[in-house]
C-alpha positions as CSV (number, residue, x, y, z in Angstrom):
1,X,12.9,-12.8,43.2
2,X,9.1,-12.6,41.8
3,X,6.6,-11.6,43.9
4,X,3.6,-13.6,45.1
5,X,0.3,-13.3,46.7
6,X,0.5,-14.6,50.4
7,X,-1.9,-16.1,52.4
8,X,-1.8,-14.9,56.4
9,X,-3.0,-14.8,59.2
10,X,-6.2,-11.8,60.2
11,X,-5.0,-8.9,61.7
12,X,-6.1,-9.4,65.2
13,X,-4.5,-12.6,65.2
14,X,-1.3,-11.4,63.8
15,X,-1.1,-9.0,66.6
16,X,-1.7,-11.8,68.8
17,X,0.9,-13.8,67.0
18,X,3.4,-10.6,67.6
19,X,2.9,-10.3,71.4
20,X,3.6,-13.9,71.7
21,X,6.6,-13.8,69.6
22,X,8.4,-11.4,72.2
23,X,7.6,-13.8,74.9
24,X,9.0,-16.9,72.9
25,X,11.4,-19.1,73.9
26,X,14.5,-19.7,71.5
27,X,13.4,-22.5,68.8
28,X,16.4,-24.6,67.4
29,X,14.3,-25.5,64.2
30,X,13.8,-22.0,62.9
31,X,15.9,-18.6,61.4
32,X,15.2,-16.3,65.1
33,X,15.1,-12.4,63.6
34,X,14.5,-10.0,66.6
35,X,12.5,-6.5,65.9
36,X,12.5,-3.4,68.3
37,X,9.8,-1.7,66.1
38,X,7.8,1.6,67.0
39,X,4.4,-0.2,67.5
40,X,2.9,2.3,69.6
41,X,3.6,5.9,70.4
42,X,3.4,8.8,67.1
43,X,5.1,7.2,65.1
44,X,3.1,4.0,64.6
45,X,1.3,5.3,61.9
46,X,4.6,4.8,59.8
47,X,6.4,2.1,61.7
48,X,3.7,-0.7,62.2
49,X,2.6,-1.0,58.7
50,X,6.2,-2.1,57.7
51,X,6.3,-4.7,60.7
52,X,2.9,-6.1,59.1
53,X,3.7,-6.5,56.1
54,X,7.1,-7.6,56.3
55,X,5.3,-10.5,59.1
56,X,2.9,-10.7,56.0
57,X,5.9,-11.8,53.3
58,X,7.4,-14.3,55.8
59,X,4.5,-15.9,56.4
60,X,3.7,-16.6,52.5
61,X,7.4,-17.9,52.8
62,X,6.5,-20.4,56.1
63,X,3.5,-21.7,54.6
64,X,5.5,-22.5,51.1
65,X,7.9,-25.0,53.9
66,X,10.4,-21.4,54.6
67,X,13.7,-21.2,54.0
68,X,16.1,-24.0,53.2
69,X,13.6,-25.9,54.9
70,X,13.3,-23.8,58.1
71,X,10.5,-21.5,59.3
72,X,11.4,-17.8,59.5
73,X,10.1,-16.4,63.1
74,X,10.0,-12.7,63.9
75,X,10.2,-12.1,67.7
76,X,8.9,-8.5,68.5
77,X,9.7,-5.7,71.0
78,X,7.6,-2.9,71.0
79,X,10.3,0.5,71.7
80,X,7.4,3.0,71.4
81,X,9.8,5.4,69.1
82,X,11.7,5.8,72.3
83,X,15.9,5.1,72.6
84,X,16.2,3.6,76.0
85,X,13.3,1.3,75.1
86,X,15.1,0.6,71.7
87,X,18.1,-0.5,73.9
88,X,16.6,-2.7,76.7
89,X,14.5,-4.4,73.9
90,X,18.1,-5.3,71.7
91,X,19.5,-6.1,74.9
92,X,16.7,-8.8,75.7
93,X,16.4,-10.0,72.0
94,X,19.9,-10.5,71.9
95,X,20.5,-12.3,75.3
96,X,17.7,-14.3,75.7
97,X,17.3,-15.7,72.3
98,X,19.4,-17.2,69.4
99,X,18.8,-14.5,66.8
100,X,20.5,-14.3,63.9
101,X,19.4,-11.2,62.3
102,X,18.3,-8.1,64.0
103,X,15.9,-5.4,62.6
104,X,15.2,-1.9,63.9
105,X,11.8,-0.6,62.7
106,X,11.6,2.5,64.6
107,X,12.8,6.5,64.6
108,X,16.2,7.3,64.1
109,X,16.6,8.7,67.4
110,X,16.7,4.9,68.5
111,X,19.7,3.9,66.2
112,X,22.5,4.7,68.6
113,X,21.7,2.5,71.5
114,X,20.8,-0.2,68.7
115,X,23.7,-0.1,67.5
116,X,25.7,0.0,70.6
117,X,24.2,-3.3,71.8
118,X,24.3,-5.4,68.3
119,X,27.8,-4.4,68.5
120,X,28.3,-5.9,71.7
121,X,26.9,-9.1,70.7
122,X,28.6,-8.9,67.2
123,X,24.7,-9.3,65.6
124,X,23.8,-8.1,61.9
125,X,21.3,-5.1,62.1
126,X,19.1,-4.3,59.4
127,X,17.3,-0.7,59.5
128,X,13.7,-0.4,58.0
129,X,13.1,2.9,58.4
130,X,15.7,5.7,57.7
131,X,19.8,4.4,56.4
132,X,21.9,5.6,58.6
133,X,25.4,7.3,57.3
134,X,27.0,3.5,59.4
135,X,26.0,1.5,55.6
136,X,27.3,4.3,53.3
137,X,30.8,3.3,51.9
138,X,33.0,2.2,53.9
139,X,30.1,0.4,55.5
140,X,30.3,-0.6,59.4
141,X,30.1,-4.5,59.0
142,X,27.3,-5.2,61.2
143,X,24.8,-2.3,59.3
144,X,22.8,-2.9,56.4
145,X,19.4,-0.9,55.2
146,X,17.1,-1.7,52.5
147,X,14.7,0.9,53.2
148,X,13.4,3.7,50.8
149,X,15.5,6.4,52.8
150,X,18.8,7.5,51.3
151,X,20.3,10.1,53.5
152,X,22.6,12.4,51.3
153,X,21.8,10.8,48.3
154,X,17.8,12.1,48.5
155,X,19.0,16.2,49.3
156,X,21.6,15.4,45.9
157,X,18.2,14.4,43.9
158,X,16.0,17.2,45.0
159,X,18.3,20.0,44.6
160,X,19.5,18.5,41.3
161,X,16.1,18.4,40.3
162,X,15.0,22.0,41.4
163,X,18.3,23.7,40.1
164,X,17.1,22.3,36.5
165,X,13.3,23.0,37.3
166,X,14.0,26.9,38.5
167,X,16.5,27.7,35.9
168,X,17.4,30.7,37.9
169,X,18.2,32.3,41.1
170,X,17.2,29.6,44.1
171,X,16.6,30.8,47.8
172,X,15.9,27.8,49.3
173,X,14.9,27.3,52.9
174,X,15.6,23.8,54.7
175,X,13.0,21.9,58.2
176,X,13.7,18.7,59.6
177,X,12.5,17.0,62.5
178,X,15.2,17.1,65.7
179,X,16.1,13.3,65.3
180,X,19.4,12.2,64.2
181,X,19.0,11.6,61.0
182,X,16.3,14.4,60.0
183,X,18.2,17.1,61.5
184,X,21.9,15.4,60.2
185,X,20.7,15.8,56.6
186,X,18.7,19.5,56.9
187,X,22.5,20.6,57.5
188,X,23.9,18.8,54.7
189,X,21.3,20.3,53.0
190,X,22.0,23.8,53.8
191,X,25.9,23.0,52.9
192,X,24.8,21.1,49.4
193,X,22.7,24.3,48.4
194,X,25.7,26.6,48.1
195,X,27.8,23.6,46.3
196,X,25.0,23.9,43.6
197,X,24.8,27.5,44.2
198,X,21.5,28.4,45.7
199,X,21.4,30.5,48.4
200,X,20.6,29.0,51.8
201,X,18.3,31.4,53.8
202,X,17.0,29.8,56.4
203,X,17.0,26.1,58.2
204,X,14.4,25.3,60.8
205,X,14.3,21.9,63.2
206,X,11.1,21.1,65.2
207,X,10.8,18.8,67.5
208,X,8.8,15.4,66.8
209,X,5.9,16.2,69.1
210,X,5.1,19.9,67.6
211,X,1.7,20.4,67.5
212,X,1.3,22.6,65.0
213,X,4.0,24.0,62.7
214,X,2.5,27.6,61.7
215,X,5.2,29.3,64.1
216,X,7.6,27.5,61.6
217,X,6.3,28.1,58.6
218,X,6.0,31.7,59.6
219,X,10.1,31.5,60.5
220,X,10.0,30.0,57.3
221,X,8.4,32.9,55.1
222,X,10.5,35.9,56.7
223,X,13.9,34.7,54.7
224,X,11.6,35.0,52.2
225,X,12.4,31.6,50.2
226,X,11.4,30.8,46.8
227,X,11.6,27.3,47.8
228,X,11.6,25.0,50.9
229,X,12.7,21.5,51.3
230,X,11.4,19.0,54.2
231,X,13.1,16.0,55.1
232,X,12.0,13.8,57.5
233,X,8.8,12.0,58.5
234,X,5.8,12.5,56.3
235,X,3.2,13.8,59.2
236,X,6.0,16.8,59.3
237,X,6.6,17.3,56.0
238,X,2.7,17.9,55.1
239,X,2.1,19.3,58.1
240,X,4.5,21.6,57.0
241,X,3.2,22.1,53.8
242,X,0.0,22.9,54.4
243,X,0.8,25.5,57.5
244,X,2.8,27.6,54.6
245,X,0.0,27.6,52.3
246,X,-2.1,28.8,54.7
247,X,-0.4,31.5,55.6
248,X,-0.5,32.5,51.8
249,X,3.2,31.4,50.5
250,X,3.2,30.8,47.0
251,X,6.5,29.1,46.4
252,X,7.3,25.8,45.4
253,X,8.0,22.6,48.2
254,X,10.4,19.6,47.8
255,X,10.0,16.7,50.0
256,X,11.0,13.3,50.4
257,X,8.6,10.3,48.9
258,X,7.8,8.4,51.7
259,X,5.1,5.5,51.8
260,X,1.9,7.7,52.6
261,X,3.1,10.6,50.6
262,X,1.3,9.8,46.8
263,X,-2.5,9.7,48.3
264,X,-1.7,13.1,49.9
265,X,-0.1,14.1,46.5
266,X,-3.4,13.1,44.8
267,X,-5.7,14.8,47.7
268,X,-3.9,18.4,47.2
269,X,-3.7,18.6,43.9
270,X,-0.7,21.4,43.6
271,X,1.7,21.5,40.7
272,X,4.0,23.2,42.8
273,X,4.1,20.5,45.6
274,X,7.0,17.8,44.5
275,X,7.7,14.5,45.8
276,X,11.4,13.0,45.7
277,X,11.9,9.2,45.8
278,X,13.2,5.7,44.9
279,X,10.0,4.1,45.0
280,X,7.5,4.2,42.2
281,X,4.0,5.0,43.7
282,X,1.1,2.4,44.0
283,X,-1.1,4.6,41.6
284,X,1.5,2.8,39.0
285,X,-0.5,-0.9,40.1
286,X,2.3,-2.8,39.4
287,X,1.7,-6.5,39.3
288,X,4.0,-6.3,42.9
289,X,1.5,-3.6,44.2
290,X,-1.4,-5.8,43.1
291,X,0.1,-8.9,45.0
292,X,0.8,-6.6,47.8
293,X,-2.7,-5.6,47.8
294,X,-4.6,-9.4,47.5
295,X,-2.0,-10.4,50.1
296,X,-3.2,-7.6,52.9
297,X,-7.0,-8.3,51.8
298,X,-6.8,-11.7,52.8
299,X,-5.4,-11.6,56.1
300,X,-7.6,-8.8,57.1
301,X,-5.5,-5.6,57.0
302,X,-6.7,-2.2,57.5
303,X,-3.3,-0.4,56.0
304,X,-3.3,0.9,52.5
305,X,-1.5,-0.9,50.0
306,X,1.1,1.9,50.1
307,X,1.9,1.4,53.7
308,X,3.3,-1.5,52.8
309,X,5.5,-1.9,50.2
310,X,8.4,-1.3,52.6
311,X,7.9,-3.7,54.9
312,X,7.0,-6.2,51.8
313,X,10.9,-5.2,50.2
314,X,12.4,-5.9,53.9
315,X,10.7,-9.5,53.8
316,X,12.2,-9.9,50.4
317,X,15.5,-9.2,51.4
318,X,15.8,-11.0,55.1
319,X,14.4,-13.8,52.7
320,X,17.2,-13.6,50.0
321,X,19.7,-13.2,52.9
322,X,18.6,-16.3,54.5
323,X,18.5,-18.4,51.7
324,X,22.3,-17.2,50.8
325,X,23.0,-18.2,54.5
326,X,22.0,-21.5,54.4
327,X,21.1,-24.1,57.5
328,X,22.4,-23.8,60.3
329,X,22.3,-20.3,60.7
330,X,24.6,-18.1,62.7
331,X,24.8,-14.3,63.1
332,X,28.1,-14.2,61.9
333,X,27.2,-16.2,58.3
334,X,24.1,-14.1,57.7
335,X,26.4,-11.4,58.3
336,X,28.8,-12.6,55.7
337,X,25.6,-13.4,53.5
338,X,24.0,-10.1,53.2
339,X,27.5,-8.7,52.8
340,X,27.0,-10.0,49.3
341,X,23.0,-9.7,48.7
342,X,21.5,-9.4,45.3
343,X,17.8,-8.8,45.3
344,X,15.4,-7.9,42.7
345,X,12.1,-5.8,44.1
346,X,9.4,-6.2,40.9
347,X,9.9,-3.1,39.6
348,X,8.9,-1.3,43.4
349,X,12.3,0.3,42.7
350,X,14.6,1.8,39.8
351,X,16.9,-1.4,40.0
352,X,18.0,-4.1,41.9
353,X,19.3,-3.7,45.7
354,X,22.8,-5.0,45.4
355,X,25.1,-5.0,48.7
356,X,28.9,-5.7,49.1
357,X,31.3,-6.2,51.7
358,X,32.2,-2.2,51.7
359,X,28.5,-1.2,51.1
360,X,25.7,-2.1,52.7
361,X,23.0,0.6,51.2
362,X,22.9,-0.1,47.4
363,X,25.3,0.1,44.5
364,X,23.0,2.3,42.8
365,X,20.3,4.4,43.9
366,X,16.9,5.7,41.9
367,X,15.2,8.7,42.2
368,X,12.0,9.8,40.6
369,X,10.5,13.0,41.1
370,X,6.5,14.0,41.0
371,X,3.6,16.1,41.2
372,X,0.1,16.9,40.4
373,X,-0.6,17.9,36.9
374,X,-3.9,19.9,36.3
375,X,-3.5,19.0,32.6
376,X,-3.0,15.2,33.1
377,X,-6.3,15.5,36.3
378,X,-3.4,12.6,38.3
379,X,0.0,12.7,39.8
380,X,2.4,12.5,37.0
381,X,6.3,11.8,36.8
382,X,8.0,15.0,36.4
383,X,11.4,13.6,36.4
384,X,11.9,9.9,35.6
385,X,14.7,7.5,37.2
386,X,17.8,8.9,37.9
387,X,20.9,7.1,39.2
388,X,23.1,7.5,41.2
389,X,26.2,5.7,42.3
390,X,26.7,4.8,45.3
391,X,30.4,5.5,46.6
């Protein structure tokens, strides 16, 4: 699918648009998609900008007569990051509306009750932020995610990518964040170092309202580690980051690629600071970052381009599921239609995002790797696209 320019509504009255939405009653004539999205609360700063701009793609679709005919509309729950609100908002979306599709743009910590209740009213749930292990082969037939995120898949790339880099003797240190899927993968990290033979020295999880992370860092730089690897939110990961170089550690720090992490690359300007991820940064000004970018100008956004390329590739794909569906709409046939998804994402990614009825992540995943060369003066690919299959 090609990418266009959208025209939207301004910010404030999107918001307006959003609040409303949550309030609305079921509408017969259009594809109902319910969100329980982190609006508010710390982790808005990652989780709004994808509901924005994935509101932003659907409406370019609405205004060009949406799909098959029939107006996509996004009814919103704000869950503040927080699980129980996560399930009483899927509850209420679920019962009091005729969704067809539900989405979870929020921490991982919510995905449990989420998925308990879309369960229990057999719904198709699409994660936006981090894929839970549920759409990994054999996927659960209800889970799909089209995010960035690829647990397992992302620690397999970055020690890949630092056991060729080091050449040598690796004592690697492992923090994550104490939500599901953060602190999940810092242990399959710690067990996928000594299948590659580093040795694992030391594995730290702090919990998502820590202040300040110099007592870890300092945890960190007793087991003495010639590398660390973060994985989980970006505010932790640089946060991270930056508590070990001030405490005067030299080594070199892997971390995941997530939306906001290539301006901070660019702003720190250390060769030794590598970012890991499947989607190319917006320094590259593809012609979808540049659409991305006219698109959030006109309706008035304040989020940097890179804030949204997520939320624009969740549009894409609810889009591409919807038109497979077909009108009328029910949860169980958007089920069955995203079970067989085929999307291209202009080049945002390594390939195409490609679901079946036993996978609902991707057939093939993409890494990249990068960091700041003071040769090049920019942020430079040190590692160029990888796959991997997904099995």
């Amino acid at each position: 699918m090609r990418m266009r320019a959208i025209w939207a509504l301004p910010a404030a009255a999107m918001m307006a648009c959003t609040i409303a939405a949550g309030r609305a009653a079921a509408d017969d004539s259009a594809y109902q998609v319910g969100v329980t999205a982190a609006l508010t609360g710390p982790a808005s700063g990652s989780y709004a900008p994808i509901l924005a701009s994935m509101r932003l793609y659907l409406d370019r679709v609405n205004k060009a007569g949406g799909v098959n005919g029939h107006p996509v509309k996004l009814i919103v729950e704000d869950d503040q990051g927080e699980a129980s609100r996560a399930a009483a908002n899927v509850k209420k979306l679920t019962v009091d509306n005729n969704l067809v599709l539900l989405v979870n743009d929020s921490l991982s910590s919510t995905y449990l009750p989420t998925m308990a209740e879309v369960r229990r009213a057999d719904m198709p749930l699409l994660f936006a932020g981090i894929c839970p292990k549920e759409v990994y082969p054999p996927a659960d037939r209800l889970m799909f995610c089209a995010s960035l995120f690829g647990a397992g898949y992302d620690t397999r790339n970055a020690f890949d990518f630092v056991k060729e880099k080091a050449g040598g003797d690796v004592r690697i240190a492992v923090i994550a964040l104490s939500i599901t899927v953060s602190r999940a993968e810092a242990d399959y990290a710690m067990k996928y170092a000594k299948e590659v033979g580093f040795t694992a020295v030391d594995e730290e999880i702090a919990p998502p309202t820590t202040p300040d992370y110099t007592p870890y860092a300092s945890r960190l730089i007793a087991k003495n580690p010639n590398w660390i690897y973060a994985w989980g939110p970006w505010f932790m990961q640089v946060k991270v980051y930056e508590a070990l170089r001030k405490l005067g550690w030299k080594g070199d720090f892997i971390c995941s690629a997530q939306m906001d992490a290539g301006p901070d690359l660019a702003r720190i300007k250390d060769p030794h600071l590598y970012i890991n991820g499947p989607d190319t940064l917006v320094s590259d000004n593809l012609l979808a970052h540049q659409e991305i970018a006219a698109a959030s100008k006109q309706a008035g956004l304040s989020y940097p381009t890179n804030l949204l390329v997520e939320g624009w590739i969740q549009g894409t794909v609810i889009t591409q599921a919807l038109k497979d569906t077909g009108w009328p709409a029910t949860p169980e046939k958007v089920r069955a239609a995203m079970s067989k998804v085929r999307v291209g994402l202009g080049g945002v990614r390594g390939g195409d995002l490609t679901w079946t009825d036993t996978n609902h992540f991707r057939a093939v995943q993409y890494y990249r790797v990068w960091h700041w060369s003071d040769k090049d003066g920019k942020v430079v690919v040190i590692q160029d696209w990888k796959p991997y299959d997904v099995k």
